[in-house]
C-alpha positions in Angstrom: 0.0 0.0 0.0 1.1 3.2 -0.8 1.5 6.0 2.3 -0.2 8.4 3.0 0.7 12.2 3.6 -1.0 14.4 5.5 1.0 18.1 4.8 0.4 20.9 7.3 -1.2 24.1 5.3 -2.7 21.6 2.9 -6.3 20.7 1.9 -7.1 18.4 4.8 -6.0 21.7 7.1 -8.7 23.8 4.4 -11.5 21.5 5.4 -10.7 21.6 9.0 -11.0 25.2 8.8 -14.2 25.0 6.9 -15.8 23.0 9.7 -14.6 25.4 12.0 -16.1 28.5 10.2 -20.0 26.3 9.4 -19.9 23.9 12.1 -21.9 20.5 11.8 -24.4 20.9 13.7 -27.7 20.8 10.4 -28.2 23.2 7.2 -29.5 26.2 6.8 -32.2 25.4 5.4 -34.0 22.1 5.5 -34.1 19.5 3.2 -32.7 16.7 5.7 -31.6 12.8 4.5 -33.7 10.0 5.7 -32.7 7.0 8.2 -34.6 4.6 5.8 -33.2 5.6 2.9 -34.3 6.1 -0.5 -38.3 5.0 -0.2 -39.2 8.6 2.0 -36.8 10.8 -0.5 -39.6 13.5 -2.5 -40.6 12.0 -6.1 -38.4 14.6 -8.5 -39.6 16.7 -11.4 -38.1 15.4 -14.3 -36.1 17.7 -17.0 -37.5 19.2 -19.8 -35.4 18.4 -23.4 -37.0 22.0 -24.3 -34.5 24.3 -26.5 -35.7 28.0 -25.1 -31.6 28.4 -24.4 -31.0 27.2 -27.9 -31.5 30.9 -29.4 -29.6 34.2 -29.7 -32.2 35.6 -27.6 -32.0 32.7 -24.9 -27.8 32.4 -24.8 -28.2 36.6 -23.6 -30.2 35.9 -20.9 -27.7 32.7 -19.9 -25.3 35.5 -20.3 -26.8 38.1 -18.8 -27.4 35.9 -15.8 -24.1 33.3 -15.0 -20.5 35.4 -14.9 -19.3 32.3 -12.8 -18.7 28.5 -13.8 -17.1 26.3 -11.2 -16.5 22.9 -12.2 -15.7 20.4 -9.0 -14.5 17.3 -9.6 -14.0 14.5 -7.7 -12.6 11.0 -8.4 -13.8 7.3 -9.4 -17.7 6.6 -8.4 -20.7 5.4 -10.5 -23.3 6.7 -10.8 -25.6 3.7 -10.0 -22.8 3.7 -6.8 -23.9 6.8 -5.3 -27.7 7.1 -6.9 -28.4 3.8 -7.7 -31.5 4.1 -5.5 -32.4 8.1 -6.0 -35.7 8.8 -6.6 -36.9 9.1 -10.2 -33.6 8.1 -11.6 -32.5 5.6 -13.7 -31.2 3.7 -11.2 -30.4 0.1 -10.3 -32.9 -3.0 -11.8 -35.5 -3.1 -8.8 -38.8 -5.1 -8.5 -40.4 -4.5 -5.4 -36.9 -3.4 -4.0 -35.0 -6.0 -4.3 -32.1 -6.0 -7.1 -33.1 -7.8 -10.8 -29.3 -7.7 -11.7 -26.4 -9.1 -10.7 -22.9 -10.3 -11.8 -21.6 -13.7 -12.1 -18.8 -13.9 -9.2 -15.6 -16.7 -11.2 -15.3 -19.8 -10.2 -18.7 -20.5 -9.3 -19.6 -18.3 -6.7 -23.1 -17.7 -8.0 -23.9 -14.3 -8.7 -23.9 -10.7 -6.5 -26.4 -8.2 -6.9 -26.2 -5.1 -6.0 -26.4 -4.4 -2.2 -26.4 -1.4 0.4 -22.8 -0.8 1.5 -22.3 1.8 4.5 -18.7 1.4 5.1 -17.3 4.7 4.9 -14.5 3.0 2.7 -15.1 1.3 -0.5 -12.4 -0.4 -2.2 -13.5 -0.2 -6.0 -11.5 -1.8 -9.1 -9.5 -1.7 -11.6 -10.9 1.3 -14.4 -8.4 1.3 -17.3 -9.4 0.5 -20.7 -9.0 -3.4 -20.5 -11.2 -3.1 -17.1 -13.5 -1.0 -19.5 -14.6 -3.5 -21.9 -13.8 -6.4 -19.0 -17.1 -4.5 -17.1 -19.0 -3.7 -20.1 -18.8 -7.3 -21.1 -20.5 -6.6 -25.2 -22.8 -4.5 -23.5 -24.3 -6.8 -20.3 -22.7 -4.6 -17.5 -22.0 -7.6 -15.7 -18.3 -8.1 -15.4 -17.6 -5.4 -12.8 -17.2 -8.4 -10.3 -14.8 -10.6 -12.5 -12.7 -7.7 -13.3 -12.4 -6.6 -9.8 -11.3 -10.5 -9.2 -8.9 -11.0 -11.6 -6.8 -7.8 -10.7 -7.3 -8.7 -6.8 -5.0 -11.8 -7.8 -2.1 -9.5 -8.8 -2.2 -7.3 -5.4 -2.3 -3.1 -6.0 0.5 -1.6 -4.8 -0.6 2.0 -5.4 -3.9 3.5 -5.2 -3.6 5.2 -8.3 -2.5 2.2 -10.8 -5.9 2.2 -12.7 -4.9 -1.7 -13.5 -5.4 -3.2 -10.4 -8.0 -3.1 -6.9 -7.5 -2.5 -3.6 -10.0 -5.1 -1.2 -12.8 -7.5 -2.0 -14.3 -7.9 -5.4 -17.4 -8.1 -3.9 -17.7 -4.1 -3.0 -17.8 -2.7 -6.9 -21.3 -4.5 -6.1 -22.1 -1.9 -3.0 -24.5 1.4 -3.8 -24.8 4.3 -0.9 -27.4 6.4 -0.4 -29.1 9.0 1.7 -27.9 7.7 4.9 -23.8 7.7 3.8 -24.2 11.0 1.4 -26.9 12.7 3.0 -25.5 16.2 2.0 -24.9 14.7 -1.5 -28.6 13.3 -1.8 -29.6 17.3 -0.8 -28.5 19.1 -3.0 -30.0 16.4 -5.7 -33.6 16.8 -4.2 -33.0 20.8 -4.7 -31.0 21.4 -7.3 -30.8 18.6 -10.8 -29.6 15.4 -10.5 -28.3 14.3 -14.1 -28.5 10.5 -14.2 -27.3 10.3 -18.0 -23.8 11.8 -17.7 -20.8 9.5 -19.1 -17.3 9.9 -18.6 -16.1 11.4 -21.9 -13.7 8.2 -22.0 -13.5 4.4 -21.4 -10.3 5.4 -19.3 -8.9 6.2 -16.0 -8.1 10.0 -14.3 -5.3 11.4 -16.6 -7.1 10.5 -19.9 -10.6 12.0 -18.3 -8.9 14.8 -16.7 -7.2 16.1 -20.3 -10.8 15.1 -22.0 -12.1 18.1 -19.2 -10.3 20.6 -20.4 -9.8 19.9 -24.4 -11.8 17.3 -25.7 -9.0 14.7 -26.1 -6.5 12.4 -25.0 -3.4 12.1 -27.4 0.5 11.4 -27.6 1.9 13.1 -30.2 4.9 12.7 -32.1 7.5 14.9 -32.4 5.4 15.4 -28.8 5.0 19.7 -30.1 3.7 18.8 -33.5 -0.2 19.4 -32.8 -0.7 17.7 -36.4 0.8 14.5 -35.6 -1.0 13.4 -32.6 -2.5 9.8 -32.0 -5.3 9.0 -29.8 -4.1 8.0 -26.5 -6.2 6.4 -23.5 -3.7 4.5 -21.8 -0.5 6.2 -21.8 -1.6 10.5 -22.9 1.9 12.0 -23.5 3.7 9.0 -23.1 2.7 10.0 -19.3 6.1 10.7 -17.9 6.8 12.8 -15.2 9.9 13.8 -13.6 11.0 10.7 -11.3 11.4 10.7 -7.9 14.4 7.9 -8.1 18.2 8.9 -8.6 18.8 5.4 -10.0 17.6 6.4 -13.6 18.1 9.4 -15.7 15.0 11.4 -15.5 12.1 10.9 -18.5 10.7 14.0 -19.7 8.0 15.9 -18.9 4.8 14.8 -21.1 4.1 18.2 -23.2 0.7 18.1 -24.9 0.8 20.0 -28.2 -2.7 19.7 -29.4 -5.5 22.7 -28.3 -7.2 22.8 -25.0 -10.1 25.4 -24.2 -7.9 28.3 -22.1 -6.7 29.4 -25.4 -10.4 30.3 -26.4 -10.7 31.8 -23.4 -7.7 33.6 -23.4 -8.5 35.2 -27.2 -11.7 36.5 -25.7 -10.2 37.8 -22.8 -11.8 36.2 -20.2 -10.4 35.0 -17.0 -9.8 31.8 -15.7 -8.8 30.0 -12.8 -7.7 25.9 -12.3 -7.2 25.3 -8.4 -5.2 22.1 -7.0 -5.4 20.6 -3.5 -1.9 20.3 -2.1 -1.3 16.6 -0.7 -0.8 13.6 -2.4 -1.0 12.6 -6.0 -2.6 9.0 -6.6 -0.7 8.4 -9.5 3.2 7.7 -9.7 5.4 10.4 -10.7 7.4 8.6 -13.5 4.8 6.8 -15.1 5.9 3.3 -13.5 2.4 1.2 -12.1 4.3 1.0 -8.9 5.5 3.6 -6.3 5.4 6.1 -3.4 2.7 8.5 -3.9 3.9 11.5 -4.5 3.6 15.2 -3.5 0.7 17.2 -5.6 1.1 20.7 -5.2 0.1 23.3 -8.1 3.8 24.4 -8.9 4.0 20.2 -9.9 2.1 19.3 -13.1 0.5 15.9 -12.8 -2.2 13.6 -13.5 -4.6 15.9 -11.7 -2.8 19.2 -12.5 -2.8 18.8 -16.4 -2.9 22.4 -17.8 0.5 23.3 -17.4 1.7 20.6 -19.8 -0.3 22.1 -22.6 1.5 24.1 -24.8 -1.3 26.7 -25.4 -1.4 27.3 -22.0 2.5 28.0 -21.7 2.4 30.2 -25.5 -0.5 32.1 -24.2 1.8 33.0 -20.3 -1.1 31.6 -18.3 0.7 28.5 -16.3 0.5 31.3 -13.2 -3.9 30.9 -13.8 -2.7 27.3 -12.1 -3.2 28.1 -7.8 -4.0 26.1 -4.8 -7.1 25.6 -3.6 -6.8 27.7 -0.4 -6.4 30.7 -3.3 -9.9 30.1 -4.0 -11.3 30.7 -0.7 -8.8 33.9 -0.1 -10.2 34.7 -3.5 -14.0 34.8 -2.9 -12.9 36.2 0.7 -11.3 39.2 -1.5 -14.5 39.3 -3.9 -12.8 38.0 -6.3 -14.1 35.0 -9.0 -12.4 34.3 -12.7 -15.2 33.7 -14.7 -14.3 29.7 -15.3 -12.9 28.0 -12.5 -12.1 23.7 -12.4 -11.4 23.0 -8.5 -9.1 19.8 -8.5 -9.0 17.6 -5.0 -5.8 16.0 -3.8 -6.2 12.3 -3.1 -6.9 12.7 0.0 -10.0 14.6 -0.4 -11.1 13.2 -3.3 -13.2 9.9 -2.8 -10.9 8.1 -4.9 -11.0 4.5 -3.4 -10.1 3.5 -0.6 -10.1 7.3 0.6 -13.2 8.1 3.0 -16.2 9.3 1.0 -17.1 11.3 4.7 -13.6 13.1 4.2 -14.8 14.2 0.3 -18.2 15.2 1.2 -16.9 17.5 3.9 -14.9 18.5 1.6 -16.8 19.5 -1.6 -19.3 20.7 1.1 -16.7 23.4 2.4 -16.5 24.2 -1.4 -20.0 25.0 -2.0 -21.1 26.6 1.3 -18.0 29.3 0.5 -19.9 30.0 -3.0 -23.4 30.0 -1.2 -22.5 32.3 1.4 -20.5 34.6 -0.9 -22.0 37.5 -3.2 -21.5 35.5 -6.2 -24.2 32.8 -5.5 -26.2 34.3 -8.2 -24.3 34.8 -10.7 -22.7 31.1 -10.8 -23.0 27.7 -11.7 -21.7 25.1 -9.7 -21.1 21.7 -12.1 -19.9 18.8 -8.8 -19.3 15.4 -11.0 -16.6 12.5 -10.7 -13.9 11.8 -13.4 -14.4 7.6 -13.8 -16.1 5.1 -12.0 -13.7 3.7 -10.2 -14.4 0.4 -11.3 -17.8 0.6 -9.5 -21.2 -1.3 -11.2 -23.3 0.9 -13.2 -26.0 -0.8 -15.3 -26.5 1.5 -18.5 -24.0 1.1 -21.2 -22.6 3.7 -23.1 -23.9 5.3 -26.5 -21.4 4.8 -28.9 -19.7 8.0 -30.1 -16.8 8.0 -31.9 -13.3 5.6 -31.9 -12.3 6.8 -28.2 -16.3 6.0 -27.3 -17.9 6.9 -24.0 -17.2 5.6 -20.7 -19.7 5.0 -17.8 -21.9 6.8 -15.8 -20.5 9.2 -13.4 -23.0 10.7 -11.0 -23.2 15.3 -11.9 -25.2 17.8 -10.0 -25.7 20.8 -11.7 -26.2 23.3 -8.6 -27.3 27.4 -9.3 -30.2 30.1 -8.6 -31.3 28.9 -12.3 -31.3 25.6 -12.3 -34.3 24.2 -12.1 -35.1 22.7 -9.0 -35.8 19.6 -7.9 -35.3 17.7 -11.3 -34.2 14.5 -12.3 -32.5 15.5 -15.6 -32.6 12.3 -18.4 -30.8 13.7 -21.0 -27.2 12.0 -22.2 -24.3 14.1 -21.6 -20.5 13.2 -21.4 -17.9 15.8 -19.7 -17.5 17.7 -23.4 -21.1 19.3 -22.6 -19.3 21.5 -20.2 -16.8 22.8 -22.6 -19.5 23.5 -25.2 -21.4 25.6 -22.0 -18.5 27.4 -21.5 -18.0 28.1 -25.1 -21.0 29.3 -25.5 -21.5 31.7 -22.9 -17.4 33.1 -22.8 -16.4 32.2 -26.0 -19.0 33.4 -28.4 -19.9 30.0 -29.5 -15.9 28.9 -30.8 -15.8 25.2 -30.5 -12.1 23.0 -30.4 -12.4 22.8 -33.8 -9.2 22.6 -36.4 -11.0 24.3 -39.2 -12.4 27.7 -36.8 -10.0 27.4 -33.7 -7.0 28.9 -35.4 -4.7 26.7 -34.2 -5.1 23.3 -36.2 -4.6 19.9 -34.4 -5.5 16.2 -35.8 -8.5 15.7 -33.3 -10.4 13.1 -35.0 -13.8 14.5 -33.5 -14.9 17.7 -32.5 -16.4 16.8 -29.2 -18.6 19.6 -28.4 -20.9 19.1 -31.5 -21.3 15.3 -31.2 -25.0 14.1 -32.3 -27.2 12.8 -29.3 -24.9 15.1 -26.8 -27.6 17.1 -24.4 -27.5 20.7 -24.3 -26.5 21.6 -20.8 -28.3 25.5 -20.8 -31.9 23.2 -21.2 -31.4 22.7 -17.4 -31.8 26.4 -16.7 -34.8 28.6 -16.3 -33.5 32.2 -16.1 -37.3 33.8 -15.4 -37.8 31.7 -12.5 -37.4 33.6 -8.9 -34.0 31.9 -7.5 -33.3 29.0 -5.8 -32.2 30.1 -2.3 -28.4 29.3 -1.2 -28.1 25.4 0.6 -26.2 25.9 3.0 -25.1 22.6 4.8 -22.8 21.0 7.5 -19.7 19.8 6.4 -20.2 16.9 8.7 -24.1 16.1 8.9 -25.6 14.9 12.0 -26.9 11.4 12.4 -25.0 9.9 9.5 -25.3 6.2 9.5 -21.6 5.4 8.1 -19.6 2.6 9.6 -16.1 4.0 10.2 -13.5 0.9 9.5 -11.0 0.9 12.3 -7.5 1.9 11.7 -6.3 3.8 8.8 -7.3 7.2 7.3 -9.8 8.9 10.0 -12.5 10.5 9.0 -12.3 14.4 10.0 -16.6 13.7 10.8 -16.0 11.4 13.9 
């Protein structure tokens, strides 16, 4: 097992702080999670595909009302993981509450259906692309168990090795619900829930996390020649970092040559901001499948801190837009807020197995309640999601796309004053909707595209216009009065979660 660092000043040291400044003792306004689950949640609205946003006329009133995008993401669940039993989702096979799916478990151990898992620490699988189409199994979502299996023979070494698992099989099988995410469920029941949202690639983080911000994962070759890239999903970049061992000569940095969407931001002048957690990194430094885990810190590109490696980003002198995440508190503190903002957890906070999912909520709750509380609540949208699943069972199979395809579901909230409230939103999304929402309202509509960018790459698809991909301003209702701030504890009262003894503790104990 890999160690874990706990840094003084770092992230875990911002949550504390946030508990101290909200306390845990209820919300601030009542919406509440229910001891028996699922079955006394409120029956959601459901979304309306409706294309009022779709005009000239409707992207001025977007505009007109969000200055603010902040895009949270947090690492490796499901969606059927986390909402497999939300109300008026497309959630997990039920008939009269009991599971209609399961997954055959190798070498005749029958087969596991999906089951209520409190542990506050889940140990997920593997979530590379062989544990991809291993899980998908031609479309029958049931070989989440036998992948998890057959990696739990070759023992994980480091959390971050997207190859292997870390515990029993039998948990990428266990959903949570109200009574583990309580503050999760919330802002579901108030805000939209999108149960539709897929992972913009059958891959792990680093793939995902360069899909977030450009629409692709590539290696190119000579690696600054933007028109001689390959489609990567496994190794981006040839994925080297600089090593941590004095044994071998240090690989290069990777450099990504091809276009990423800060440099449409930057040529319409607008401001932009991507914020890292200091602590540990899940993924090893050099590439290798084994190691330490190393430090993350904003002033170290990595798996999770992928924007300085783009070229753009360097040409265009915006490397310094890269802060830590206390910056974004001292920022709103200072009334300041760049118009697009990505908020990036260490591992520690981010719910990336087997890291505490009590320890991320608190977290992303701290995160929210500063943007609630602040005086650009309404003005903003807040976009919380997770970047794979983690190896986690989902039931719905991707739509098929283009070569680099889909991944899973990932569970997304979109949370705002003009959202519309209460919904269950059905539409199929992937990651790329949120670059084509930020295009459109800070970009003038400019899409990654190597004919209209002005700086040509070999992309094979344009990801923002693919067919079938929802529309993410159809969620909004600008001429509705606004939804009121949520405010909640960072650590909710009367959470049923079992706390596993020894290891990481939970900052909610």
């Amino acid at each position: 097992m890999r160690r874990t660092l706990f840094l003084a000043g770092a992230a875990l040291a911002l949550v504390a702080g946030g508990y101290a400044a909200y306390g845990c003792g209820g919300s601030e306004r009542a919406t509440g999670s229910s001891d028996a689950g699922a079955s006394d949640a409120v029956e959601p609205a459901e979304a309306s595909a409706g294309d009022e946003y779709e005009t000239d006329a409707g992207l001025a009133a977007a505009r007109a009302k969000i200055q603010h995008v902040i895009l949270i993401n947090q690492e490796n669940r499901s969606f059927d993981h986390y909402f497999g039993t939300f109300p008026g989702a497309d959630g997990i096979p039920m008939d009269g509450g009991a599971p209609t799916v399961c997954n055959p478990v190798p070498d005749g151990g029958g087969c596991l259906a999906p089951f209520h898992d409190p542990m506050d620490r889940s140990a997920g699988g593997p979530h590379g692309v062989t544990a991809f189409t291993a899980c998908l199994a031609d479309g029958g979502m049931n070989g989440f168990v036998a992948s998890a299996a057959a990696s739990a023979k070759d023992p994980c070494k480091v959390t971050g090795d997207p190859n292997c698992v870390l515990g029993a099989a039998a948990n990428v099988m266990g959903y949570k619900d109200d009574r583990e995410i309580p503050n999760y469920w919330a802002y579901a029941k108030t805000f939209t829930l999108l149960d539709h949202m897929f992972e913009p690639v059958a891959s792990f983080s680093l793939p995902d996390h360069l899909y977030m911000v450009s629409g692709w994962s590539a290696t190119c070759t000579p690696a600054s020649d933007p028109m001689h890239c390959t489609s990567d999903l496994d190794n981006p970049g040839n994925a080297a970092h600089t090593g941590t061992s004095s044994a071998k000569p240090e690989p290069p940095d990777p450099e990504f040559a091809w276009t990423e969407v800060t440099y449409l931001l930057h040529k319409a002048g607008v401001s932009w901001r991507y914020y890292v957690a200091s602590g540990t990194e899940p993924d090893c430094e050099d590439g290798a499948m084994t190691c330490d885990a190393g430090v993350q810190h904003y002033l170290n590109p990595g798996y999770w801190n992928v924007l300085p490696w783009f070229d753009d980003v360097k040409a265009d002198d915006e490397v310094g837009n890269v802060a830590d995440t206390t910056t974004f508190f001292s920022d709103l503190a200072a009334g300041k807020l760049a118009a697009v903002n990505w908020i990036i957890p260490s591992d520690e906070l981010s719910e990336h197995p087997t890291n505490l999912v009590s320890t991320g909520q608190a977290y992303v709750t701290t995160v929210i309640d500063a943007v609630m509380k602040s005086p650009f609540w309404n003005s903003t949208v807040i976009f919380l999601t997770w970047d794979d699943w983690g190896g986690f069972y989902d039931h719905v199979p991707p739509p098929s796309v283009d070569a680099n395809g889909y991944g899973f579901r990932v569970p997304t909230i979109t949370i705002s004053p003009w959202v519309k409230p209460g919904v269950v939103d059905h539409t199929a999304y992937s990651h790329d909707a949120y670059l084509r929402f930020v295009e459109d309202l800070f970009a003038n509509g400019a899409r990654l595209d190597p004919k209209s960018d002005g700086r040509p790459d070999d992309r094979p698809t344009v990801r923002e216009t693919v067919p079938g991909l929802g529309d993410l301003l159809s969620e909004f209702d600008f001429t509705q009065a606004p939804n009121p701030p949520l405010v909640l504890a960072p650590c909710p009262s009367g959470v049923d979660t079992v706390f596993p003894d020894g290891g990481q503790a939970s900052p909610c104990q």
